[in-house]
Structures are given as C-alpha cells and as structure tokens.
N, C-alpha and C positions, 0 to 999 in steps of 0.2 A: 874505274880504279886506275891510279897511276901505276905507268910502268917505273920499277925503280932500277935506277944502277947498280953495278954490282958493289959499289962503297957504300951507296946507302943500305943496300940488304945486310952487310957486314956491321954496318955501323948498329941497325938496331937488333942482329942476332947478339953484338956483343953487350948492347945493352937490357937486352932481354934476361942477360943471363946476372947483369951488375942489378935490377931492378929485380924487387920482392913482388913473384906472384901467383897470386894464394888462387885456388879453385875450387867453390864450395859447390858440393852436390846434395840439394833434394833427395831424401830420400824413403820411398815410399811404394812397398811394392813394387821394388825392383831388385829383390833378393837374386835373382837367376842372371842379374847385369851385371850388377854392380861391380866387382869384381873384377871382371872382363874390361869395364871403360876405366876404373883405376891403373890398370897395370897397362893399358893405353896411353896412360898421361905423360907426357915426356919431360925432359929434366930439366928444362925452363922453367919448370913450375916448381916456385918453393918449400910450398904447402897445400896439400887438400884439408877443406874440411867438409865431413861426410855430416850432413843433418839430418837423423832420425824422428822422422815428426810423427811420435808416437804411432811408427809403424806397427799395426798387426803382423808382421813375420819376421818381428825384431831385429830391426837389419843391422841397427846398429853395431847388438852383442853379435852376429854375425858377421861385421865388418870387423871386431876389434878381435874375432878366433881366426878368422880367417885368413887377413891381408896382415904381410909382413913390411908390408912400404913406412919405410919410418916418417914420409910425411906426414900419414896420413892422421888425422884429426879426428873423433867420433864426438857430435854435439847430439845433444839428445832433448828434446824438447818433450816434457811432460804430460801435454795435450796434441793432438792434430791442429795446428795454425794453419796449414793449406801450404801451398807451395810459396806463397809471397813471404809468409811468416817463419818456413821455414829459409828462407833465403836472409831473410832480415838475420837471422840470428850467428849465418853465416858469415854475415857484413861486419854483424858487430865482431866475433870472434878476431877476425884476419883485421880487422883497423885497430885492437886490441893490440895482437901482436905484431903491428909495423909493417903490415902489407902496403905494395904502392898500387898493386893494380890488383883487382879482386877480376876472376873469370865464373859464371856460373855457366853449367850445364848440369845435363840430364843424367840420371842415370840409367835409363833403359836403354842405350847404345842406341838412339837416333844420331843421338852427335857426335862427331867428330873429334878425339881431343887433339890429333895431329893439328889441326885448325888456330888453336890457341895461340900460335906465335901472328898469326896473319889477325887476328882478333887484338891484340895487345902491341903489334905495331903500329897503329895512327894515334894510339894513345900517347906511346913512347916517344912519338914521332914530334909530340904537340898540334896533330890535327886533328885532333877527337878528345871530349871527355866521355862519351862510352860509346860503344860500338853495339850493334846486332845482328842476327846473321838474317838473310834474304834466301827464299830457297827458291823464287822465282824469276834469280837472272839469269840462270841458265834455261833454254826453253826447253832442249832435248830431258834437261834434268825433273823440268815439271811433269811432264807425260809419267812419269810414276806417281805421281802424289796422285792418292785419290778422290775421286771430282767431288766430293759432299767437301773435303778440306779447302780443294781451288776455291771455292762458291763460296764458300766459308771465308775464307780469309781475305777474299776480295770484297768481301762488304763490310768486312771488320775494318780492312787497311783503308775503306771513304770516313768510315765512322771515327776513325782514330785520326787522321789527317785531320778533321772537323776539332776534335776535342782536345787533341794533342798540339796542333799547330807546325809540327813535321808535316810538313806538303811532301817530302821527299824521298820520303820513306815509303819501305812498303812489307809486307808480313808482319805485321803488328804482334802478333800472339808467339813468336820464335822466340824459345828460353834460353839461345847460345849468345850471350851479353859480356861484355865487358866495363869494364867501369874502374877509375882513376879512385883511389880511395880519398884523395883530398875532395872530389866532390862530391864520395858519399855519404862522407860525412855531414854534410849538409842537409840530407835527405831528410825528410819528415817518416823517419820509420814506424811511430806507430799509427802514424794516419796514411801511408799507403797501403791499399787492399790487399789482404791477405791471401785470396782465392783465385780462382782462375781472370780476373777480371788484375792480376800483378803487372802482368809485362807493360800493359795498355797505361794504367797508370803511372807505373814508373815512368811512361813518356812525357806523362803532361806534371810529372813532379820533377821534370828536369826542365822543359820548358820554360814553367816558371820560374828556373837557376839561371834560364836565358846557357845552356849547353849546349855544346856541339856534339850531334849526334850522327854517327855514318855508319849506313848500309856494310855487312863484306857477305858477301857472294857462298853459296854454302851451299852443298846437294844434302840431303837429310836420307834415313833410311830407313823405311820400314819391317819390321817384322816380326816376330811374336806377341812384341807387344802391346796392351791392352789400354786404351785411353780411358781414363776416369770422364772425362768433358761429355758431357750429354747437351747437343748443343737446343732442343727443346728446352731443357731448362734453366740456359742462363741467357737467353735473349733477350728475353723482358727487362731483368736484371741490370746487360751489356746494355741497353737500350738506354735505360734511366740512368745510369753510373755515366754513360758517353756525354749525356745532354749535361748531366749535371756539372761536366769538369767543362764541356765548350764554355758555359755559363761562368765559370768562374777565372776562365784563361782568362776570356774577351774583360770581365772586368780588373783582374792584374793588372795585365799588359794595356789596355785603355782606356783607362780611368784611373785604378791607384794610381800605379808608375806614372803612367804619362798621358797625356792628352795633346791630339793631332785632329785631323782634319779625318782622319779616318775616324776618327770618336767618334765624329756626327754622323757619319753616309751609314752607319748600320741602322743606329736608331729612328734617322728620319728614312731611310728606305723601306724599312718594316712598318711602320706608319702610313705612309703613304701606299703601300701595297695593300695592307688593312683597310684602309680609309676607300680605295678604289674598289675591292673584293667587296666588300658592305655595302656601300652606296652603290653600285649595278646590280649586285644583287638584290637588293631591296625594290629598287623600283624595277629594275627584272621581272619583281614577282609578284609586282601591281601591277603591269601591262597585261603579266599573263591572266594575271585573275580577273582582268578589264576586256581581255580578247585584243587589246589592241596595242600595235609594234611599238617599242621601247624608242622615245624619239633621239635623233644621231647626237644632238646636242646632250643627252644624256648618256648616250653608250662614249660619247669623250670625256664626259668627264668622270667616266668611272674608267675609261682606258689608260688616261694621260697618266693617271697620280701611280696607275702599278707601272707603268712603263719606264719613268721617271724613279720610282722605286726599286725595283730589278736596273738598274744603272747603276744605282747607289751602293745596292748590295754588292755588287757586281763588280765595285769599284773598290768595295771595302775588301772582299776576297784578293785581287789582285796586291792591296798594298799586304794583308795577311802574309799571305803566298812570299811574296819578296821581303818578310820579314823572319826567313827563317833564320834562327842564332847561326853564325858562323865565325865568331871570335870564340874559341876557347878560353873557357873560365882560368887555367892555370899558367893563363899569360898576364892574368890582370892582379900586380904586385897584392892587392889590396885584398884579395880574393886569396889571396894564397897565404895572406899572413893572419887572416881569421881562420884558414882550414887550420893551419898550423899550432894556431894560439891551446891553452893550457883547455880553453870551455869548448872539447869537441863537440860532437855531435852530441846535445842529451834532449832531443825533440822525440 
C-alpha cells in the first residue's frame, strides 16, 4: 500500500464526501447484527441498501421497525437468490439511483464499516475499479482465523489466480468489495453466480472487462456467528465452476480478442506433454510386460516432448502472470462514454 500525504488523504476524505456511496448489505440470518453494523456505517456513505433474500427471520420487516437511519433502503427479494443474487439486486437499486461507488458487506459484524473510506479511496483515486479486502496481510492478524479457513482459502486463492487471471490477489472468497458503479454496470448480472461460488466469479467477470483490481489490507472478526458454507459440499462444485471460467478467460483473452505468441505455447505445450506421458508410457508398459529395460533412445523421446512442453506452459504462465490489467477502465474516454450512455446495464 502507498503511503499518502496529508493533501492527498484530504483530497480524497473531501471527495468521499462530494462522491455517492451506497453500501448494500446481504441479508440473511443476521437479525441479532444487523442493526449493530448499520449504525456503524459512517457518514460517507450516502445510502444503504439492506437486501432481504427472503429471509426466514424477516429481517427486512425487522430492519424497517427497527432502524431509524434515514439511509437506510430495505429491498426484499421474493425468493432466496443466495448471497450473489442478493448483492445483484443491491447493484441494481444504487446504479438506479445514482450511486458512484456501490460498497458491499456483511451483515454479521465480520466486517469493518470504519474500512469503507480506505475501500472507496483507489477507486476515487483512479487506481482501481473495484477493491477487496485481504485478511492475510497482516500475519500477527492471521493467527485468529481459524486453520480449516487458512487451508481453505489458500487453495481457493491458487484456484482463482488460475481462473481469474488476478496473479496478485489473494483471499478470493472475502465479501468487503467495492466497486465503481460505471463498471458495474457492465457486469453480466444474470449470468454471474448467485451462490457461494459470487465473489470468485465476480473476479473472472471483471477480468474479462480487462479491470483493475486491488487487494486493501483488513483483520476480519469472529464471533457468534454461524457460517452457512459447508465446505464438503461445494468443492466438487468450486472445482468444475473454477476449470470451467480458466477455460473461458484463456479463450477471451487468447483467441477472441487477440492472438500472440502466447496463443500457441499453451496449446502446443499441452500437446506435447500428452504426446511424451503416452508414448513412454505405452511402451513403458511393453518393456514391462517383455521383462526387458525400456531402451534410452525411447525414454528421450518420451522425455524430450514433456520437457519441451512444461517450458511452454511455463512460458505461457509467465506472459499470463505479467498480463495482469492495470489500466483502469474509467480512464479510457470510450469506456466511460458507453457506461454513461441512455442503454445501461440490461445484460
């Protein structure tokens, strides 16, 4: 993180307060919080809107006896959509009425809302079109999280690098985001995942907007409350949703849009690692069935083609990796004058 000056902290506390921004909360079985993280929210923030995703403890009618905070918004969703679908409806509401930066969190008091200004400055800033929070930069802060989520989220943040194309990032599955409403309008709302499989996605549907996406620094905090995520059974699930989006980035980004020299080194390195793994093991497992040793001129030519092949790959990773987006979408005239135009978002 940059250290800033004290003009520019000034500069964007005062634009914090010139810029519309709305904070939509999930809400769902968090009747005993909710409450609690509203009247947290400080007065940077324009608007909340609280989204009732056909909670069983009505939190909404809950939220509209309860809280006197004249921001505060109650949407109420018919059915349970899941936490993505409840956030989607969020999006729409606040780009609805003129929000510039939409902030989501939680409503069970994991999060932070003091955070929101440090969340909504690189946006303000033009060094970010959305942010998320990381609760793994601080180490002393990690040693509370506990180990089944470390272990957890460290195989989720290889998997989402892979399918996301954010090398840089890390806590995949953390719901404290921000996000530029000119670029979310862009979004494909009813084809991002509606379930726990949200945040992950939202990565690789910004990816392919080619956005800039930065890490802020966060301690998160446990305590009474109850996580719905049974991580048995969405693995299988996270598994085939992960492969299925790498599969679709690598053709975006390397084939539609463009085609480089990195197009080829994936396809011919997989190839050629296939073609090596096959042909040693094949006659591998004629020597063994013969009793007699596999000859050298055979074990190279099933060595050379994976060797040669893992280079490829390996080469294709690294341009990957150095192709993470780092130009802001809301610097590019062209971009900013379709977010603007009369045909928003109706994808």
């Amino acid at each position: 993180m940059n250290i800033m000056t004290r003009t520019q902290t000034d500069y964007l506390t005062h634009n914090q307060v010139e810029k519309k921004i709305a904070v939509v909360i999930p809400c769902y079985k968090v009747k005993t919080h909710i409450l609690g993280v509203i009247a947290r929210i400080g007065q940077e923030v324009w608007r909340i809107y609280a989204v009732d995703d056909c909670c069983p403890e009505s939190s909404g009618d809950f939220i509209a006896a309860h809280c006197e905070d004249p921001r505060v918004r109650v949407i109420r969703n018919p059915v349970n959509t899941g936490v993505g679908g409840a956030v989607m409806a969020g999006y729409r509401a606040a780009i609805a009425d003129g929000a510039d930066i939409i902030v989501k969190i939680d409503g069970d008091g994991q999060m932070d809302p003091a955070l929101v200004p440090d969340f909504v400055s690189p946006i303000i800033a033009g060094e970010a079109d959305y942010t998320k929070g990381n609760r793994f930069f601080d180490l002393e802060h990690v040693k509370a999280m506990p180990r089944v989520r470390l272990f957890g989220n460290a195989v989720l943040s290889l998997m989402t690098k892979l399918s996301s194309g954010y090398w840089d990032l890390f806590d995949p599955t953390n719901g404290y985001t921000a996000i530029h409403a000119d670029v979310a309008r862009h979004l494909p709302f009813e084809k991002i995942s509606h379930r726990y499989f949200f945040e992950t996605d939202m990565l690789f549907r910004l990816n392919t907007l080619r956005a800039v996406v930065v890490d802020i620094p966060m301690e998160a905090h446990y305590g009474d409350e109850q996580s719905n995520l049974k991580i048995s059974g969405i693995l299988g699930e996270f598994l085939l949703k992960h492969a299925r989006n790498f599969v679709k980035r690598i053709f975006y980004n390397y084939y539609l849009r463009d085609m480089s020299l990195s197009s080829l080194e994936l396809p011919l390195g997989l190839l050629l690692v296939v073609f090596g793994v096959l042909y040693g093991g094949y006659h591998w497992m004629g020597s063994l069935e013969e009793g007699i040793p596999t000859p050298a001129g055979t074990v190279m030519l099933s060595a050379l083609p994976i060797l040669l092949g893992m280079q490829f790959i390996l080469a294709f990773i690294g341009h990957d990796i150095s192709s993470v987006p780092s130009s802001p979408l809301r610097q590019h005239k062209i971009f900013l004058a379709r977010a603007r135009s009369p045909e928003k978002n109706t994808q």
